[in-house]
ROVO-66537 format. One record per residue (C-alpha): x, y, z; chain; residue number from 1. Coordinates in nm, 3 decimals, decimal comma, padded with zeros to 5 digits. Example, Ala and Ser with C-alpha at 12.3 -4.5 7.8 and 13.67 -1.06 7.14 Angstrom:
% ROVO-66537
> X | Y | Z | chain | n
> 01,230 | -00,450 | 00,780 | A | 1
> 01,367 | -00,106 | 00,714 | A | 2
***
This chain:
% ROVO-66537
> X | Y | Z | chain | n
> -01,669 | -01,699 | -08,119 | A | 1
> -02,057 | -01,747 | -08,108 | A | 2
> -02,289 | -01,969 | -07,929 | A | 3
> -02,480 | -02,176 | -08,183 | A | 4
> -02,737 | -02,368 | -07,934 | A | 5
> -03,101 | -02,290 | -08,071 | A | 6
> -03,281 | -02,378 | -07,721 | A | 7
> -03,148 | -02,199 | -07,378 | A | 8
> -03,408 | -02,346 | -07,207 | A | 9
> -03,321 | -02,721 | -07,077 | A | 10
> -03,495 | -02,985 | -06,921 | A | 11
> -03,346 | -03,282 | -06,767 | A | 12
> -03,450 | -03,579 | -06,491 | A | 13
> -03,406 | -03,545 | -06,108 | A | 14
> -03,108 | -03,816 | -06,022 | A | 15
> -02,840 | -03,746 | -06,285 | A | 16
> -02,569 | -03,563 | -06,362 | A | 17
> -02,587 | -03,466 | -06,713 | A | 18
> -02,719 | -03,135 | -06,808 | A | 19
> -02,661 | -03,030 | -07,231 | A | 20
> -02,399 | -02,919 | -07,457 | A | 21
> -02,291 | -02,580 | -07,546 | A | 22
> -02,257 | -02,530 | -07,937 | A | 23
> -01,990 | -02,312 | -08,014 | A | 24
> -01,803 | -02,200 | -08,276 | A | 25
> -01,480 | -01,998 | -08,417 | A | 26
> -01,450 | -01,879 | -08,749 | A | 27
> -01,054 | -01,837 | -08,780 | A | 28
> -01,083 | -02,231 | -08,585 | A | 29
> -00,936 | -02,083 | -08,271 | A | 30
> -00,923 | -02,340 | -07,948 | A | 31
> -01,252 | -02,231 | -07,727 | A | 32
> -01,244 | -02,250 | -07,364 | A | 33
> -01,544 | -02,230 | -07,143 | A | 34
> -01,657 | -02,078 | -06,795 | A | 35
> -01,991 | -02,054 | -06,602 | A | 36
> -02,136 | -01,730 | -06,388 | A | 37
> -02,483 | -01,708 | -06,237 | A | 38
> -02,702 | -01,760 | -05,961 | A | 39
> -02,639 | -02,146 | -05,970 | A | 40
> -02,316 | -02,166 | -06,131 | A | 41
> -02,129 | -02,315 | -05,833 | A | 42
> -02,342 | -02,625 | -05,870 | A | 43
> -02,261 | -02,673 | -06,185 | A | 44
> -01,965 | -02,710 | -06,455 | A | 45
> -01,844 | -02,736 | -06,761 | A | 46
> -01,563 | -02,908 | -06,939 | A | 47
> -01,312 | -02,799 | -07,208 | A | 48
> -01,569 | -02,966 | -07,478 | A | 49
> -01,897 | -02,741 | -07,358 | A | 50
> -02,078 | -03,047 | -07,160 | A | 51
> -02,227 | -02,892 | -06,842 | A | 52
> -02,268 | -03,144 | -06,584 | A | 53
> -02,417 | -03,086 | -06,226 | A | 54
> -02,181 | -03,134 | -05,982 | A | 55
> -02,436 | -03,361 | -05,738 | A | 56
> -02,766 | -03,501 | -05,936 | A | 57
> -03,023 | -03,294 | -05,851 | A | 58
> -03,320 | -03,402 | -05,644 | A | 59
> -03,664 | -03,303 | -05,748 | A | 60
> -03,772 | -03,325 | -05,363 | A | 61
> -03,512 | -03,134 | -05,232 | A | 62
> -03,402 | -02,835 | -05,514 | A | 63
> -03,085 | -02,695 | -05,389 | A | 64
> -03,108 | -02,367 | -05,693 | A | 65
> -03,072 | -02,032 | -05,558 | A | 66
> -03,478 | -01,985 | -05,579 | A | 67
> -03,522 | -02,353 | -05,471 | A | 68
> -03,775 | -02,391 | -05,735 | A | 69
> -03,580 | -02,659 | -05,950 | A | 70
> -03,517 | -02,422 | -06,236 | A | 71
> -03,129 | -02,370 | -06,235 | A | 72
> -02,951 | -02,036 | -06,384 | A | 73
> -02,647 | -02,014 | -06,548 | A | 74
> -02,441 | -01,842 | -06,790 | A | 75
> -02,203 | -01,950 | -07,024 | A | 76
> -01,890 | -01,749 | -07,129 | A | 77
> -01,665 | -01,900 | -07,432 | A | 78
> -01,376 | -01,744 | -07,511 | A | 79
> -01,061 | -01,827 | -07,748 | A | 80
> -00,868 | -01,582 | -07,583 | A | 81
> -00,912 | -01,283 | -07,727 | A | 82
> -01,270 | -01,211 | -07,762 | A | 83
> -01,575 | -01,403 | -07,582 | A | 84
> -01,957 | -01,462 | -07,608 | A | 85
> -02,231 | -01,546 | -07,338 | A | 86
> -02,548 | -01,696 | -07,339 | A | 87
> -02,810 | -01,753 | -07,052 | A | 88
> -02,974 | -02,098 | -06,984 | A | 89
> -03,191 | -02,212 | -06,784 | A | 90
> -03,222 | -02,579 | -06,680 | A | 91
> -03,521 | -02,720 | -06,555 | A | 92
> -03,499 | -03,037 | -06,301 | A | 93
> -03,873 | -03,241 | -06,371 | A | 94
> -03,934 | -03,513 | -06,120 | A | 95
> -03,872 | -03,881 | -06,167 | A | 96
> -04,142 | -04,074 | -06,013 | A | 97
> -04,025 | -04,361 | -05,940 | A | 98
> -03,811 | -04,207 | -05,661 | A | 99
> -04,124 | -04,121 | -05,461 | A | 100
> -04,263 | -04,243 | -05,156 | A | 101
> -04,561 | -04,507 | -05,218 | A | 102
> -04,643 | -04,491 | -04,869 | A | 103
> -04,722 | -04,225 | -04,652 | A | 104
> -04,656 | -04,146 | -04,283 | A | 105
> -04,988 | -04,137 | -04,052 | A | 106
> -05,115 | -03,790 | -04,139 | A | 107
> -05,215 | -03,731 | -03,726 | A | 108
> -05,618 | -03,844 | -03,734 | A | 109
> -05,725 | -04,111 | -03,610 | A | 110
> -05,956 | -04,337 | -03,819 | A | 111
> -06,236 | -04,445 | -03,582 | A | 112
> -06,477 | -04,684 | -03,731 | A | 113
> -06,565 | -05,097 | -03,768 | A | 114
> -06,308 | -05,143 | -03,994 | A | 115
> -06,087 | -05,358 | -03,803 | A | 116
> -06,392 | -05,510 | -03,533 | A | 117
> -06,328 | -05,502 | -03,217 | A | 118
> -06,101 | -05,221 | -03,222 | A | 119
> -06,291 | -04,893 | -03,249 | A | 120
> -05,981 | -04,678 | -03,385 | A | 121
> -05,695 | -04,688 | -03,599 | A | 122
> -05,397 | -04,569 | -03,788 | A | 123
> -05,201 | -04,610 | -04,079 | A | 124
> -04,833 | -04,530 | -04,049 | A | 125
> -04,664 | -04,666 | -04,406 | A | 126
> -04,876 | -04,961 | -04,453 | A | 127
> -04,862 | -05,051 | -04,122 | A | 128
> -05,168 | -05,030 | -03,967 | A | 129
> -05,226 | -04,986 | -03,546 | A | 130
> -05,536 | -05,056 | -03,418 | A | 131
> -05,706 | -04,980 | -03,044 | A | 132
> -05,958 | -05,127 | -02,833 | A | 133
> -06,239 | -04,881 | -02,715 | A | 134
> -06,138 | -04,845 | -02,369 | A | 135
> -05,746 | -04,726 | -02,537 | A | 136
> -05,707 | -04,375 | -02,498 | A | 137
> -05,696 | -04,116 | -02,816 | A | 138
> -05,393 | -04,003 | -02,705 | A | 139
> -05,222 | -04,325 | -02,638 | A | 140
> -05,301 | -04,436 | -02,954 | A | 141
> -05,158 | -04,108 | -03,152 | A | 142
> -04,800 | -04,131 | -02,967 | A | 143
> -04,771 | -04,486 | -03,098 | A | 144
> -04,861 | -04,351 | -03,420 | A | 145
> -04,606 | -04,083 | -03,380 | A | 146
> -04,311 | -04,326 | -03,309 | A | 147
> -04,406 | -04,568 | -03,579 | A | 148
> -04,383 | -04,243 | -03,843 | A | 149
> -04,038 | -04,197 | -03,676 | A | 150
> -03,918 | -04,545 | -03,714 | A | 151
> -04,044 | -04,567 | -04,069 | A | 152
> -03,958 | -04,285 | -04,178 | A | 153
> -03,687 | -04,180 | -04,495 | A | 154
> -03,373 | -04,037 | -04,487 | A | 155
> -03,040 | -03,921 | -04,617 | A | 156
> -02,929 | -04,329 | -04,518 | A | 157
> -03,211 | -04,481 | -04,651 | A | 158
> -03,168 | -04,766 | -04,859 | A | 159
> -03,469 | -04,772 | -05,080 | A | 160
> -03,472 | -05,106 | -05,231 | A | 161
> -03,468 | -05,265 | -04,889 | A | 162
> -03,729 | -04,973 | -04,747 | A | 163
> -03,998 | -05,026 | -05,006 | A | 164
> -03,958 | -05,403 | -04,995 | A | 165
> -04,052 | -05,378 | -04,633 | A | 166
> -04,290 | -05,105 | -04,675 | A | 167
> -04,477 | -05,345 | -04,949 | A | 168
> -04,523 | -05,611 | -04,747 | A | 169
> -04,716 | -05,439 | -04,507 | A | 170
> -04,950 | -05,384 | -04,701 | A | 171
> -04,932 | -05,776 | -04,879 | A | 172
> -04,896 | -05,946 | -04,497 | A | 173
> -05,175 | -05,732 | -04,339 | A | 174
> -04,936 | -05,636 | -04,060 | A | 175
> -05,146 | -05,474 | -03,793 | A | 176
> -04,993 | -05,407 | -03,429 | A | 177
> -05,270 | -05,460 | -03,188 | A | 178
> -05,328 | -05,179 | -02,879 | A | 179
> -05,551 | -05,251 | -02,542 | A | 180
> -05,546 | -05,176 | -02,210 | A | 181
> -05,335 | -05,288 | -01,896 | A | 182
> -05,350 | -05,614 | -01,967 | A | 183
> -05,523 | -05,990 | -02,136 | A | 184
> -05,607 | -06,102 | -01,825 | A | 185
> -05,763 | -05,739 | -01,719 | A | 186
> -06,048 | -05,783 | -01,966 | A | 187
> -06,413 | -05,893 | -01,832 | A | 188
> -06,526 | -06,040 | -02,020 | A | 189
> -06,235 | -06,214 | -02,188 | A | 190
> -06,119 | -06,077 | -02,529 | A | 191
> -06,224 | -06,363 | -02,733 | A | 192
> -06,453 | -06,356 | -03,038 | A | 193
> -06,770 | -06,442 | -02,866 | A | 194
> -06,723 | -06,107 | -02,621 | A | 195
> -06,559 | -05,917 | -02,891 | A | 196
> -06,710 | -06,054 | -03,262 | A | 197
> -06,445 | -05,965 | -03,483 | A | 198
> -06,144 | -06,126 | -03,284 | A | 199
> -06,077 | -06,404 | -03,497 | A | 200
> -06,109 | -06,223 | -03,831 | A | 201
> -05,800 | -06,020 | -03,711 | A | 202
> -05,628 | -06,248 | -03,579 | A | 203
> -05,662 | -06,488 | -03,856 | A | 204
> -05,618 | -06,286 | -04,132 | A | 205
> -05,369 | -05,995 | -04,024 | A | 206
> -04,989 | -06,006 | -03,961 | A | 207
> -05,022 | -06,000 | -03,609 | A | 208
> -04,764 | -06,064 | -03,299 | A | 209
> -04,843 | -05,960 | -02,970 | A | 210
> -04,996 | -05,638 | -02,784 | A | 211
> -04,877 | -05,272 | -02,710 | A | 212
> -05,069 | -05,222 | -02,319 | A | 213
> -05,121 | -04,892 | -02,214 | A | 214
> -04,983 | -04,831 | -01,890 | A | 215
> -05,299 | -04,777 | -01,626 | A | 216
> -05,352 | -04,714 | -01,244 | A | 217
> -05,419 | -05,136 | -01,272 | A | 218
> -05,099 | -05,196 | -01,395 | A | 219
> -04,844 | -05,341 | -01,181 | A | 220
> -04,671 | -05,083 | -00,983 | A | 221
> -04,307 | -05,132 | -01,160 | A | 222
> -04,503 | -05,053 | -01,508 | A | 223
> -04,691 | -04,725 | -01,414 | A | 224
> -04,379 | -04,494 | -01,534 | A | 225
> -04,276 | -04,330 | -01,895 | A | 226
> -03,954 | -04,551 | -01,873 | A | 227
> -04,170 | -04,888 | -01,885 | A | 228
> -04,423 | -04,741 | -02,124 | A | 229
> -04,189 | -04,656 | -02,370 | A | 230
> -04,002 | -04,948 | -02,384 | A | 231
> -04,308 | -05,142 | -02,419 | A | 232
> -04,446 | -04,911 | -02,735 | A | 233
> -04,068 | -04,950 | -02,888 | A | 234
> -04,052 | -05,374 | -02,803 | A | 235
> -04,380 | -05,439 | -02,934 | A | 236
> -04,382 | -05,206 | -03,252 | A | 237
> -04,033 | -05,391 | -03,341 | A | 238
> -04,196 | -05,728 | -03,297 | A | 239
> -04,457 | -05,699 | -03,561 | A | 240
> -04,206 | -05,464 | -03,777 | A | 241
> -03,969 | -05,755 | -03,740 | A | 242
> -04,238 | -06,013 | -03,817 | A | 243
> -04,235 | -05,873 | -04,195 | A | 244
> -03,866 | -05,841 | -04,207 | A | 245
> -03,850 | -06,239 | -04,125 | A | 246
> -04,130 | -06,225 | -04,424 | A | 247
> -03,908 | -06,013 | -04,649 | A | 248
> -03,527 | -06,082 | -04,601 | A | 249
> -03,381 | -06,406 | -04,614 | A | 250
> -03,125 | -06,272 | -04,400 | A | 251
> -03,406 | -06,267 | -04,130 | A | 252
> -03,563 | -06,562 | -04,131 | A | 253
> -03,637 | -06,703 | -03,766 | A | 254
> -03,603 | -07,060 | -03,891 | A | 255
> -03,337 | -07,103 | -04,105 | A | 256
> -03,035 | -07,192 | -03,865 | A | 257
> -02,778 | -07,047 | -04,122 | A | 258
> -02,993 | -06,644 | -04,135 | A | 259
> -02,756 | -06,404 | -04,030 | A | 260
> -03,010 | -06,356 | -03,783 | A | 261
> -02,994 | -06,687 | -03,626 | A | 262
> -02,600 | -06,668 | -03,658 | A | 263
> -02,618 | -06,365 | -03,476 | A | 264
> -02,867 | -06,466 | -03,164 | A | 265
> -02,643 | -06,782 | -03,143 | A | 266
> -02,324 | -06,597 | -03,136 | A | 267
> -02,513 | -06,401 | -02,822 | A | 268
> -02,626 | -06,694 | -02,692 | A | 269
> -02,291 | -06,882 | -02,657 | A | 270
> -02,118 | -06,565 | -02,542 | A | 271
> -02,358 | -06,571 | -02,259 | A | 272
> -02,439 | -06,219 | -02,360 | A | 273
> -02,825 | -06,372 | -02,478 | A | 274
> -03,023 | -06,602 | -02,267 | A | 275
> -03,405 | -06,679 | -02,304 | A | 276
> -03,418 | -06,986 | -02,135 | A | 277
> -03,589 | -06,890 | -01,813 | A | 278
> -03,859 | -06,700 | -01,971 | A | 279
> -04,078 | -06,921 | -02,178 | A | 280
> -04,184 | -07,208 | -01,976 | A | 281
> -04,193 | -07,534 | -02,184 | A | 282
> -04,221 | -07,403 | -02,486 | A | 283
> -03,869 | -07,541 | -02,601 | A | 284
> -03,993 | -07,873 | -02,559 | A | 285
> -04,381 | -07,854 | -02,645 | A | 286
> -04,321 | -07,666 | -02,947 | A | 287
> -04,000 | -07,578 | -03,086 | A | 288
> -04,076 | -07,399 | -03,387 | A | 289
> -04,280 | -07,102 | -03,208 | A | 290
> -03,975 | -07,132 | -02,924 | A | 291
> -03,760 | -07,036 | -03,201 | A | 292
> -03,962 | -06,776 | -03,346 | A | 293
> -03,971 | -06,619 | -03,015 | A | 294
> -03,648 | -06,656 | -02,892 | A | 295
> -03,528 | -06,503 | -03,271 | A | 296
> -03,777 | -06,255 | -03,254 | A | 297
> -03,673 | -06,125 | -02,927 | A | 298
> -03,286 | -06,120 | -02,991 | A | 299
> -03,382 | -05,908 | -03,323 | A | 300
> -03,585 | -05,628 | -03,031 | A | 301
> -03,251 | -05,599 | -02,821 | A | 302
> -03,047 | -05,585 | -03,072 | A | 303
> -03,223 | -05,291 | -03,232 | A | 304
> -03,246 | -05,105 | -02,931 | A | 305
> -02,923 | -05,142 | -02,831 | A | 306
> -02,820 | -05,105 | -03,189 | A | 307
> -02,985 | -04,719 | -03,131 | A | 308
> -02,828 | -04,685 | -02,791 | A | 309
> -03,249 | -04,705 | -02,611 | A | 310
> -03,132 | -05,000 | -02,383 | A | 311
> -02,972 | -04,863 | -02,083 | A | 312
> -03,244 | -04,552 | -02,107 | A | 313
> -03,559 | -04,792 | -02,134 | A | 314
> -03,475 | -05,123 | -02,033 | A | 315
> -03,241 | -05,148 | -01,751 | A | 316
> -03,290 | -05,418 | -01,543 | A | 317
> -03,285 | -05,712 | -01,853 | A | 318
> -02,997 | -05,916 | -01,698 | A | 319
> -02,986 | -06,240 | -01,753 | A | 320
> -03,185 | -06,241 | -02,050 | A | 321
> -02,969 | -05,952 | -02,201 | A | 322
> -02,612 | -05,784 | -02,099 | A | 323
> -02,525 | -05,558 | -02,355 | A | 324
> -02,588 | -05,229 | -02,270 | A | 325
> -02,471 | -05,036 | -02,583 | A | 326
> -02,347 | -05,031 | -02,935 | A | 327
> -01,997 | -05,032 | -02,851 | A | 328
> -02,018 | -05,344 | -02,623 | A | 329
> -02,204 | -05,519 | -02,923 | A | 330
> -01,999 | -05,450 | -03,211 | A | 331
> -01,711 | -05,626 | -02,920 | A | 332
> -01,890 | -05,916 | -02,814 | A | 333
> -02,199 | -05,980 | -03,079 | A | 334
> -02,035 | -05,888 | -03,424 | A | 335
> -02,201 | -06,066 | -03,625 | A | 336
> -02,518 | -05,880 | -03,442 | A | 337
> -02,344 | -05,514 | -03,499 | A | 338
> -02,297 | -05,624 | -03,882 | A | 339
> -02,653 | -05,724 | -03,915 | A | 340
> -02,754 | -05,388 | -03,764 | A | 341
> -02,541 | -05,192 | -03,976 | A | 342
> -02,644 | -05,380 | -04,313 | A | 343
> -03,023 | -05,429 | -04,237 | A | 344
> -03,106 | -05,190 | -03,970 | A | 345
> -02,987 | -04,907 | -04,062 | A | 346
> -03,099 | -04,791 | -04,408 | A | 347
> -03,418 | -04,928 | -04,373 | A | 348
> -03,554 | -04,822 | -04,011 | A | 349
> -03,468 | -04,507 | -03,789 | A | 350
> -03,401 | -04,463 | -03,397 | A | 351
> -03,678 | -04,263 | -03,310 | A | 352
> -03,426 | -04,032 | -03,079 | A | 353
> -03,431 | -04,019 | -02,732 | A | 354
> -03,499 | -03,681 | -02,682 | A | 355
> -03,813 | -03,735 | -02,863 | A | 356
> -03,948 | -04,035 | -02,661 | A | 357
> -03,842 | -03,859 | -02,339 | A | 358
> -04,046 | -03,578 | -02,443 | A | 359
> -04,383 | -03,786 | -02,480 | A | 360
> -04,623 | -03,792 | -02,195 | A | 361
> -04,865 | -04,080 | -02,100 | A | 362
> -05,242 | -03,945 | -01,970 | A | 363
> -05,309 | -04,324 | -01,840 | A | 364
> -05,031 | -04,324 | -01,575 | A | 365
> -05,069 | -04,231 | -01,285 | A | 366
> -04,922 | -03,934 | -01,095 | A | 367
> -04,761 | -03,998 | -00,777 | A | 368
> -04,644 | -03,701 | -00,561 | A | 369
> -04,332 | -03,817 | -00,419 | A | 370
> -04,211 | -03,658 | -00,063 | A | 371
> -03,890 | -03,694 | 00,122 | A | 372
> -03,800 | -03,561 | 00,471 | A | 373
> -03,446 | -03,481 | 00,520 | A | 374
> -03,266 | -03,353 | 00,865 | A | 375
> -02,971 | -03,127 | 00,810 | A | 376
> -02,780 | -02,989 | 01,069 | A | 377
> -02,467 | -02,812 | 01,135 | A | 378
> -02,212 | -03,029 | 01,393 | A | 379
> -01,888 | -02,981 | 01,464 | A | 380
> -01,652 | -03,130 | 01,151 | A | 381
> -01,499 | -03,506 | 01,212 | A | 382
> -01,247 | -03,444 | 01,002 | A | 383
> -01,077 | -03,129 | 01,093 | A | 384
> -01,152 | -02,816 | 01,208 | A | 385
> -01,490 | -02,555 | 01,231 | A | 386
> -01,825 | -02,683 | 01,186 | A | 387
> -01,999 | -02,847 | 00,861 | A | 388
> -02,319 | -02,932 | 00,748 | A | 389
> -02,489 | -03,297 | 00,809 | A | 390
> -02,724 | -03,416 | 00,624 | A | 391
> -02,931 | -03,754 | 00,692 | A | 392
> -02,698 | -03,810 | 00,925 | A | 393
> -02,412 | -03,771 | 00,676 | A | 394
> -02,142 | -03,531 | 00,649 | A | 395
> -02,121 | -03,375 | 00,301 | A | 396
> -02,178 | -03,038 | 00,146 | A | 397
> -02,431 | -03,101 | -00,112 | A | 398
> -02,678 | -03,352 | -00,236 | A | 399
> -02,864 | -03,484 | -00,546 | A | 400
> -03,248 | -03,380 | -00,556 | A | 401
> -03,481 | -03,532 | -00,786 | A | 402
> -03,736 | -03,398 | -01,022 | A | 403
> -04,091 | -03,430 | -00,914 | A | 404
> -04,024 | -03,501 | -00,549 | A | 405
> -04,185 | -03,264 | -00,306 | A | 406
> -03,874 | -03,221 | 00,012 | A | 407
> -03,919 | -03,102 | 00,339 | A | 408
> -03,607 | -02,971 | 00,573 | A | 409
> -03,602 | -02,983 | 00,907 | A | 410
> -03,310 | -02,787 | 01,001 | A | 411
> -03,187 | -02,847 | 01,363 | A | 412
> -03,191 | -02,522 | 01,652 | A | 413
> -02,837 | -02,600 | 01,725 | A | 414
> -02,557 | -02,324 | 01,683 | A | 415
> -02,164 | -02,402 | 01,679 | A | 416
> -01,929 | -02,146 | 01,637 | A | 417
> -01,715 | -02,150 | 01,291 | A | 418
> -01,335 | -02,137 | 01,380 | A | 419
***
């Protein structure tokens, strides 16, 4: 037999299976059978006809060839049983653009002009843009940046359709996620366009929800830890994200009673699992259509963080206005939440891992050096025989110390005798 093929070097598209066709023949018309060997063989094969298929489509981004360089080796043995012939070929995977990303994660420097008047810095984390009032630290401003690239970001679950929809309307909305200081009410003057010219122009022509504060010495006291700061970054983030979902997905929208969304929050709601009553004054009654903007809005925030398993870590104390404290309690009580996690959620945004946000550290809160005085001493034992150790009072053999607490001992003279 012979290999007839006339070119043994292929090209073919990223995201496809199909390869080429070997060409063989026999001249006494013997049955052919084929095989592959080579570097890249094993990703590859071949059927009794000579059509070489990959056995996953190649992805430009990602070449999994022996040199990684998207050209893939192989040869091809064809035999009719008693005598064979080889060839080499070599199949080049080109890229198919339409595949790649249109957006791009921040790149780490901050931008820090006028641009976005009165805030002096900013970001752009796939179409999303984060801007900061002067008196915001650098640093703040870069791990917000750093957990929007997270959330934003693509992977192996990514549904792309969904992803670039959202991604696009960034960029068509304007969505910008403000960033001060503390507080509104901290600001002297008051951040309003005559102190700060340029306030209305955002405001009025940006996507915009609410602020990200960075955590200061003028915070309130239960604010000035990592725990607090975090959850406010990952809250506030989600509400302007969400914003352009309710923008994007019909699935989302905050005022169609029959969204999924809405389904969901009022599944939560009569469970007793969701309650936002107590928290926005009036509203419900002045004006219902921001009250159920909000209230939707807010539902979609613990949902996602739950949804990721962030609640119990960053936002413990929400009772009543949320009592699901993981993803396994939602998918029981809120289902119709867990399926709107699962079919809109993931795919589209990603937890930004714990491990990650625990590692982050916040130059604006202050750092408290925590002391604790404990007695120990060594009595004789109330429950049996010899002497044992008490501590605080307390009989017990051990206790729990805590990281970042400075602790003094003071260690009675006493002495028993041990029996």
């Amino acid at each position: 037999p012979s290999i007839t093929n006339t070119d043994m070097n292929i090209s073919v598209v990223e995201n496809q299976t199909s390869a080429f066709t070997v060409n063989a023949t026999d001249p006494n018309g013997d049955t052919l059978s084929y095989s592959l060997s080579g570097d890249d063989a094993s990703l590859l094969s071949i059927s009794n006809q000579g059509v070489v298929t990959f056995n996953t489509a190649p992805d430009f981004e990602n070449p999994s060839d022996a040199d990684t360089n998207n050209i893939y080796k192989i040869t091809v043995t064809v035999s009719d049983g008693y005598l064979s012939a080889n060839a080499n070929f070599e199949i080049t995977v080109t890229n198919d653009t339409s595949d790649d990303e249109t957006y791009s994660a921040w790149d780490g420097n901050l931008v820090k002009d006028d641009t976005y008047n009165p805030y002096d810095k900013h970001l752009n984390a796939y179409g999303l843009v984060i801007a900061g009032l002067p008196d915001v630290t650098d640093s703040f401003m870069t791990n917000i940046g750093n957990i929007a690239n997270l959330m934003l970001a693509k992977n192996d679950s990514t549904n792309d359709t969904d992803r670039n929809s959202l991604l696009s309307n960034f960029e068509q909305y304007k969505a910008l996620q403000r960033v001060g200081s503390t507080s509104f009410d901290s600001y002297n003057p008051t951040l309003n366009e005559e102190n700060y010219p340029g306030w209305d122009n955002i405001n009025d022509n940006n996507a915009v929800v609410d602020f990200i504060w960075e955590v200061t010495s003028n915070s309130s006291t239960d604010e000035q830890n990592n725990s607090s700061q975090l959850n406010g970054i990952i809250e506030h983030l989600l509400h302007t994200i969400t914003l352009i979902y309710d923008l994007t997905f019909n699935s989302w929208s905050y005022e169609n009673d029959t969204s999924e969304l809405v389904l969901a929050m009022n599944e939560a709601i009569n469970g007793g699992y969701y309650d936002p009553s107590g928290n926005y004054g009036d509203l419900a009654e002045s004006d219902p259509t921001a009250y159920k903007r909000i209230i939707a809005q807010e539902f979609a925030y613990w949902m996602i963080l739950t949804g990721w398993d962030l609640k119990s870590s960053y936002a413990q104390d929400s009772s009543p206005e949320w009592t699901i404290e993981n993803p396994s309690q939602m998918e029981s009580n809120t289902p119709l939440a867990h399926q709107l996690f699962n079919g809109t959620i993931n795919g589209v945004l990603v937890n930004p891992g714990k491990d990650y946000l625990d590692s982050l550290t916040f130059e604006s809160i202050p750092t408290t050096q925590l002391s604790e005085t404990i007695t120990v001493s060594v009595e004789p034992n109330d429950n049996g025989s010899g002497n044992v150790y008490v501590i605080d009072g307390v009989q017990k053999k051990s206790l729990e110390l805590k990281v970042g607490t400075t602790y003094t001992f003071n260690h009675s003279s006493s002495k028993y005798n041990y029996y």
